[in-house]
NUVONU-40525 format. One line per field, with one value per atom (N, C-alpha, C): z, x, y; residue in three letters; residue number from 1; atom name. Coordinates in Angstrom, 1 decimal. Each point is the difference from the previous one (the first is absolute). Example, Ala and Ser with C-alpha at 12.3 -4.5 7.8 and 13.67 -1.06 7.14 Angstrom:
// NUVONU-40525
pz	(7.8 / 0.0 / 0.0 / -0.7 / 0.0 / 0.8)
px	(13.2 / -0.9 / 0.9 / -0.4 / 0.9 / -0.8)
py	(-5.7 / 1.2 / 1.2 / 1.1 / 1.1 / 1.1)
residuo	(ALA / ALA / ALA / SER / SER / SER)
num	(1 / 1 / 1 / 2 / 2 / 2)
atomo	(N / CA / C / N / CA / C)
END
This chain:
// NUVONU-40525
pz	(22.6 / 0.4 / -0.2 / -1.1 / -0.1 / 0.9 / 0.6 / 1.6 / 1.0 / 0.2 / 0.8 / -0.3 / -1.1 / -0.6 / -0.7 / -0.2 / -0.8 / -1.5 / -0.8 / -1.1 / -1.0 / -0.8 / 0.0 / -1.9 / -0.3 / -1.7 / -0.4 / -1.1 / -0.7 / -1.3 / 0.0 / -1.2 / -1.0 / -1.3 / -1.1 / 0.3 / 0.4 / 0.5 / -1.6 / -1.2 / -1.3 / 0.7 / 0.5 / 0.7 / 0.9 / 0.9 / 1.3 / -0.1 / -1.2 / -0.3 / -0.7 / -0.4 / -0.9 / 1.0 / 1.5 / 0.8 / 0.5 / 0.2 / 0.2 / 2.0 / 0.1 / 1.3 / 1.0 / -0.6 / 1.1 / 1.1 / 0.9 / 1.0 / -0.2 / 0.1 / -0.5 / 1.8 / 0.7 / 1.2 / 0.1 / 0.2 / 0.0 / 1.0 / 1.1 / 0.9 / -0.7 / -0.6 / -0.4 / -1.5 / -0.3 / -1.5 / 0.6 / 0.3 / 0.7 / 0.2 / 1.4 / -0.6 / -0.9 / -0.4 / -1.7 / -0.8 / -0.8 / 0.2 / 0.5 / 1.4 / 0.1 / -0.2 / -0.1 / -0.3 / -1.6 / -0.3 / -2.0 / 0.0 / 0.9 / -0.4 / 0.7 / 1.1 / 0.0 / -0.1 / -1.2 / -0.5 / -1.4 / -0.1 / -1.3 / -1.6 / 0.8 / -1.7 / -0.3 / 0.5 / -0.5 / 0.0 / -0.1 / 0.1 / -0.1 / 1.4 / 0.2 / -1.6 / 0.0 / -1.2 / 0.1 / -0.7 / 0.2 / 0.7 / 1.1 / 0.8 / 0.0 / -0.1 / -0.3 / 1.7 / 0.5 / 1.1 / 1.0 / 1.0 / 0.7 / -0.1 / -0.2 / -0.3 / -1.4 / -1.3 / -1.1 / 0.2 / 1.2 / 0.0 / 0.9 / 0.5 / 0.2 / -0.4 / -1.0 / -1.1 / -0.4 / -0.8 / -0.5 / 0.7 / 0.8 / 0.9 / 0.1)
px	(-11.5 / -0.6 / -1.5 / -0.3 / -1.4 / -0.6 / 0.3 / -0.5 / -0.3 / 1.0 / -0.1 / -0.9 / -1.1 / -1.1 / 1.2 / 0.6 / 0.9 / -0.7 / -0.4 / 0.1 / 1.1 / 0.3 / 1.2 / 0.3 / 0.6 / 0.2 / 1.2 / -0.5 / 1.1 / 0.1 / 1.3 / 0.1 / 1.0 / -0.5 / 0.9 / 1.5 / 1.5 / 0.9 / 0.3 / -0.7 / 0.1 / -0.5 / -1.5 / -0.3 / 0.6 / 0.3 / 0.5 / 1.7 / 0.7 / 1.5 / 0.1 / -1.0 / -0.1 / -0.4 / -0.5 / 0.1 / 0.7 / 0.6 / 1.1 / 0.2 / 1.3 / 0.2 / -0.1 / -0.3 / -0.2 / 1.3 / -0.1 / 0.5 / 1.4 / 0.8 / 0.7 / 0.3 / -0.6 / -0.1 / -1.7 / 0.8 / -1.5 / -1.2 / 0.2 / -1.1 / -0.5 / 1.0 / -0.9 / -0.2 / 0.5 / -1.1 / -1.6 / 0.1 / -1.4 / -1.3 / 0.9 / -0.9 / -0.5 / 1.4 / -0.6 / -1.2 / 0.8 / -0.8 / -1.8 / -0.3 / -1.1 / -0.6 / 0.5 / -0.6 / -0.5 / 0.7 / -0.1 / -1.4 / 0.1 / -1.3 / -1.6 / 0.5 / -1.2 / -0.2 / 1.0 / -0.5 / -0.6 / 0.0 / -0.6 / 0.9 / 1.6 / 0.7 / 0.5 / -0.5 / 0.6 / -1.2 / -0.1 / -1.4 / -0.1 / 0.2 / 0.4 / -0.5 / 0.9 / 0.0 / -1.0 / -0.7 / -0.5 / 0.6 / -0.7 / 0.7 / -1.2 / 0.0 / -1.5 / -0.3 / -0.9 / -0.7 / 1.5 / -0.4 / 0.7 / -0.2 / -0.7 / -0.8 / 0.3 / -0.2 / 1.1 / 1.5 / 0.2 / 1.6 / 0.7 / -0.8 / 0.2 / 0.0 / -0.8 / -0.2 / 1.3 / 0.9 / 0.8 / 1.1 / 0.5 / 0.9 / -0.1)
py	(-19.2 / 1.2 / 0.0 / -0.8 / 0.1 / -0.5 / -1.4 / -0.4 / 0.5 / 1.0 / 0.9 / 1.3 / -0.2 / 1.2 / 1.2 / -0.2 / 1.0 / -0.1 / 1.6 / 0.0 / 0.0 / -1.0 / 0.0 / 0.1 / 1.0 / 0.3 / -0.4 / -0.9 / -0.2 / 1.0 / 1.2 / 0.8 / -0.2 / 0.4 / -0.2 / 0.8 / 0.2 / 0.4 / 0.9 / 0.0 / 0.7 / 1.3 / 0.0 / 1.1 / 0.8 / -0.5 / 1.1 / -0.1 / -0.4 / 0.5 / 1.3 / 0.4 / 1.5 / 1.1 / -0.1 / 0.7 / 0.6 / 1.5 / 0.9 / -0.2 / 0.2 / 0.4 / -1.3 / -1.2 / -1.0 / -0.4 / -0.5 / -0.1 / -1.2 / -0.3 / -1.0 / -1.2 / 0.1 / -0.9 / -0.3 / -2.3 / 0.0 / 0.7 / 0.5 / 0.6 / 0.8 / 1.4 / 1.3 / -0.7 / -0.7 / -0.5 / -0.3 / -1.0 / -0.8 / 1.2 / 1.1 / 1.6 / 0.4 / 0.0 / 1.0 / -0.6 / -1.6 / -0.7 / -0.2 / 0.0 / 0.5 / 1.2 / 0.9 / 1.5 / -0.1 / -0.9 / 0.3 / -0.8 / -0.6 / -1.7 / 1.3 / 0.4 / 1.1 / 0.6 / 0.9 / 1.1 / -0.7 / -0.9 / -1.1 / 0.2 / 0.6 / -0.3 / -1.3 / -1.2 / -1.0 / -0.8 / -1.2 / -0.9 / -1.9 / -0.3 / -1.6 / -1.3 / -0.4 / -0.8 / -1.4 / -0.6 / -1.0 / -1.2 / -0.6 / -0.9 / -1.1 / -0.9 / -0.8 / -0.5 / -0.4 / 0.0 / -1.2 / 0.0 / -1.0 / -1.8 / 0.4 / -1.6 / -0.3 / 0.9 / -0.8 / 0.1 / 0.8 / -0.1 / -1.4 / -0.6 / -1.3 / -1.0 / -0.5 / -0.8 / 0.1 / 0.8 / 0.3 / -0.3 / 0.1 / -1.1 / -1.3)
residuo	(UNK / UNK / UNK / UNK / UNK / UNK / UNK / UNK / UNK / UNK / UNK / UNK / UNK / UNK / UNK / UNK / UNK / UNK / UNK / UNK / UNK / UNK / UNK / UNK / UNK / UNK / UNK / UNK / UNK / UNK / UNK / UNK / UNK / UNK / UNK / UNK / UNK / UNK / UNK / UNK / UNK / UNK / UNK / UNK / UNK / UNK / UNK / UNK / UNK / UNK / UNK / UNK / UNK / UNK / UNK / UNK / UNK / UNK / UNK / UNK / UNK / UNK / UNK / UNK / UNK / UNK / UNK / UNK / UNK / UNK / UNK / UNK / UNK / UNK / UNK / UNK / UNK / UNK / UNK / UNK / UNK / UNK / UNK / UNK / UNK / UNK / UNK / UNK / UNK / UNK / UNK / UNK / UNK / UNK / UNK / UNK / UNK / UNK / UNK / UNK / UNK / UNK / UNK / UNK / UNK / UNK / UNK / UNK / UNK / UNK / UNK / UNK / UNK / UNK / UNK / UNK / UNK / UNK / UNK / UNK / UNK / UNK / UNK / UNK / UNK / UNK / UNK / UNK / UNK / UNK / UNK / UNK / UNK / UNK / UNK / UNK / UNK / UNK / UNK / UNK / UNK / UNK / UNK / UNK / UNK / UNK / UNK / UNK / UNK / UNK / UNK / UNK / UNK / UNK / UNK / UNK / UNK / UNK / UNK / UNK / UNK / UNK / UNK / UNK / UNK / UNK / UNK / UNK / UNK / UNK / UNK)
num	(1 / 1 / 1 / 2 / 2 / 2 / 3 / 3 / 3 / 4 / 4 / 4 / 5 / 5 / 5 / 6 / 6 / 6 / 7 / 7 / 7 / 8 / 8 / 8 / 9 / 9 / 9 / 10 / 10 / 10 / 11 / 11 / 11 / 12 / 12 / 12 / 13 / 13 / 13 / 14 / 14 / 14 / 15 / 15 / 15 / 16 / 16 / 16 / 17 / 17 / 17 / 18 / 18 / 18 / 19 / 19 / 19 / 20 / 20 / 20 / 21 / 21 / 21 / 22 / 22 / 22 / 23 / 23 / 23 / 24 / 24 / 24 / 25 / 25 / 25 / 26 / 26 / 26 / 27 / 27 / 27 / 28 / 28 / 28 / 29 / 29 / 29 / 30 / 30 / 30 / 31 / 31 / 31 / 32 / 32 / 32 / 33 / 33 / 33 / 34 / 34 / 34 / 35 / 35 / 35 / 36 / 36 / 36 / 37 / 37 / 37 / 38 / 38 / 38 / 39 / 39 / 39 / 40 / 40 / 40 / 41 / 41 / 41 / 42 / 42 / 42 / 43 / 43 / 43 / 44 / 44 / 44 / 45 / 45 / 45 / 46 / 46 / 46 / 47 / 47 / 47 / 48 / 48 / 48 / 49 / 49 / 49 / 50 / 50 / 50 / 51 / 51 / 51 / 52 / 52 / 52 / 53 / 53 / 53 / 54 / 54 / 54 / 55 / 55 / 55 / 56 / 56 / 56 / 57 / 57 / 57)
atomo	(N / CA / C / N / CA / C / N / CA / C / N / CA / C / N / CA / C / N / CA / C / N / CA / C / N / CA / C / N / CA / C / N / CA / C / N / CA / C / N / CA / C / N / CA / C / N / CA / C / N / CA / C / N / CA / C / N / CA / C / N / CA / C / N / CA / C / N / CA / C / N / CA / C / N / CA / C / N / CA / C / N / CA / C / N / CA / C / N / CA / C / N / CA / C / N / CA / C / N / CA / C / N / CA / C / N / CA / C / N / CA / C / N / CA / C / N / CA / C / N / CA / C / N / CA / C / N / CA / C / N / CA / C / N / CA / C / N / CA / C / N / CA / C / N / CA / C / N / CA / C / N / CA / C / N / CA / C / N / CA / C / N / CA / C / N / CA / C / N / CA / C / N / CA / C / N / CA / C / N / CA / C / N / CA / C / N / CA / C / N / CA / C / N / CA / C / N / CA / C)
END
């Protein structure tokens, strides 16, 4: 996805399991999901650049 210019977050699942009402199919998760990411109640986890993520392989 990032290839394709996608911002793409990786989030701690500790965080958005304490959220009421979520959706239990993946589509309307992915929604909800988004709505939480822009209304800024969650906040993507450190991911180190793509270039040390290849080294690493």
């Amino acid at each position: 996805m990032e290839a394709a210019g996608f911002d793409v977050w990786l989030v701690n699942a500790k965080d958005v399991k304490h959220l009421p009402d979520r959706p239990k199919t993946d589509k309307l998760d992915t929604v909800c999901l988004a709505k939480v990411a822009e209304r800024e109640m969650v906040w993507p986890s450190f991911v180190p650049p793509r270039e040390i993520r290849a080294c690493a392989t």
